[in-house]
C-alpha positions as CSV (number, residue, x, y, z in Angstrom):
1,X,-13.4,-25.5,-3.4
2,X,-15.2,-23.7,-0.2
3,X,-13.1,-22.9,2.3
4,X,-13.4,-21.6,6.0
5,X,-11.0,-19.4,8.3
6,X,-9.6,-16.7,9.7
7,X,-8.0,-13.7,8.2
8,X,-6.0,-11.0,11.1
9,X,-5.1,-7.5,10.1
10,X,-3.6,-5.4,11.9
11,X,-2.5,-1.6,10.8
12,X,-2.1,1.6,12.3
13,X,-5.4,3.6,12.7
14,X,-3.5,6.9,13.0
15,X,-3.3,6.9,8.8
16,X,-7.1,7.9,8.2
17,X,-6.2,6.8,4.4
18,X,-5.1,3.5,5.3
19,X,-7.7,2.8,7.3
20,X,-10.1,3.8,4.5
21,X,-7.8,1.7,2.1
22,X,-8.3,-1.7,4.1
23,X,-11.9,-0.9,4.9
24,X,-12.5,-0.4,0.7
25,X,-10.8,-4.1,-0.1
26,X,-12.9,-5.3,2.7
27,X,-16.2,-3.8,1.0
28,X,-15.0,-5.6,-2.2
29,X,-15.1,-9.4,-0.5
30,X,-17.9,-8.8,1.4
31,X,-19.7,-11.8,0.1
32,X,-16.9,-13.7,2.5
33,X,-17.5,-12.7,5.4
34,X,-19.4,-14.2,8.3
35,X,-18.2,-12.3,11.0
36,X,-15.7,-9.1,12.0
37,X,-14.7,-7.7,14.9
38,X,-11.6,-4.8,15.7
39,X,-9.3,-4.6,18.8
40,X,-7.1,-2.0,19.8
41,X,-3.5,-2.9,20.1
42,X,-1.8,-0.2,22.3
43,X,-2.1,3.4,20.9
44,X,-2.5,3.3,17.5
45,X,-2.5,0.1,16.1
46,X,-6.0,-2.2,15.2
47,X,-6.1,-6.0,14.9
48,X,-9.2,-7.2,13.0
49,X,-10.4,-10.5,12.7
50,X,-12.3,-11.6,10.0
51,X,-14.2,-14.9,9.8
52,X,-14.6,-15.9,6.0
53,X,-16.2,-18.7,4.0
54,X,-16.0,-19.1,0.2
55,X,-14.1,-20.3,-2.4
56,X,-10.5,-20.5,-1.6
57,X,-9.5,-18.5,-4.5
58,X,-11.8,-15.5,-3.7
59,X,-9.9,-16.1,-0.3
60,X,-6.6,-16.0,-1.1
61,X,-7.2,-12.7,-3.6
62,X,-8.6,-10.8,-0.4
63,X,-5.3,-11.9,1.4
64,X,-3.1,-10.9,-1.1
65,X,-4.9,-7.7,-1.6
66,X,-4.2,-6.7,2.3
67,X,-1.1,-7.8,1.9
68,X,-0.3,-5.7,-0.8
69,X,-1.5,-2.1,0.8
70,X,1.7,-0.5,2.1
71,X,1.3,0.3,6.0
72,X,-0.1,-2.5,7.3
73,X,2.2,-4.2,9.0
74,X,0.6,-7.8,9.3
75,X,-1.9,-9.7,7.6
76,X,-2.2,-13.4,8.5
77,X,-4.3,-16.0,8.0
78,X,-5.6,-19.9,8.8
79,X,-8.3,-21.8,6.8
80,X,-9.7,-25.7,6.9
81,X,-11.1,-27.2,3.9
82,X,-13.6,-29.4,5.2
């Protein structure tokens, strides 16, 4: 089933390994995504917002994933199945 949404991340950007953590699962999925963008929250934190379309398996493994890494502190997300 294909599914369309929204996954946010956000994590600090002061751990150069974390970053490059996230930014290697991201590389993995990249078949999902249809659009990214990054925002500074305060000092040294990053929200990123990911658009995604696929199969809602594929989707949920790439959520999981980020949720798994230790140091990042949020990962959430919203999808419609249409």
């Amino acid at each position: 089933m294909i599914s369309t949404g929204v996954v946010m991340i956000l994590n600090y950007v002061e751990r150069p390994e974390l970053v490059g953590e996230v930014n290697g699962i991201l590389r993995l999925h990249w078949r999902l995504f249809k659009s990214m963008s990054q925002f500074f929250v305060g000092e040294n934190k990053m929200l990123e917002v990911v658009a995604v379309e696929g199969e809602i398996r594929e989707v949920r493994d790439l959520v999981q994933e980020l949720m798994a890494v230790k140091g990042v502190k949020q990962v959430k997300s919203s999808f419609l199945t249409p």
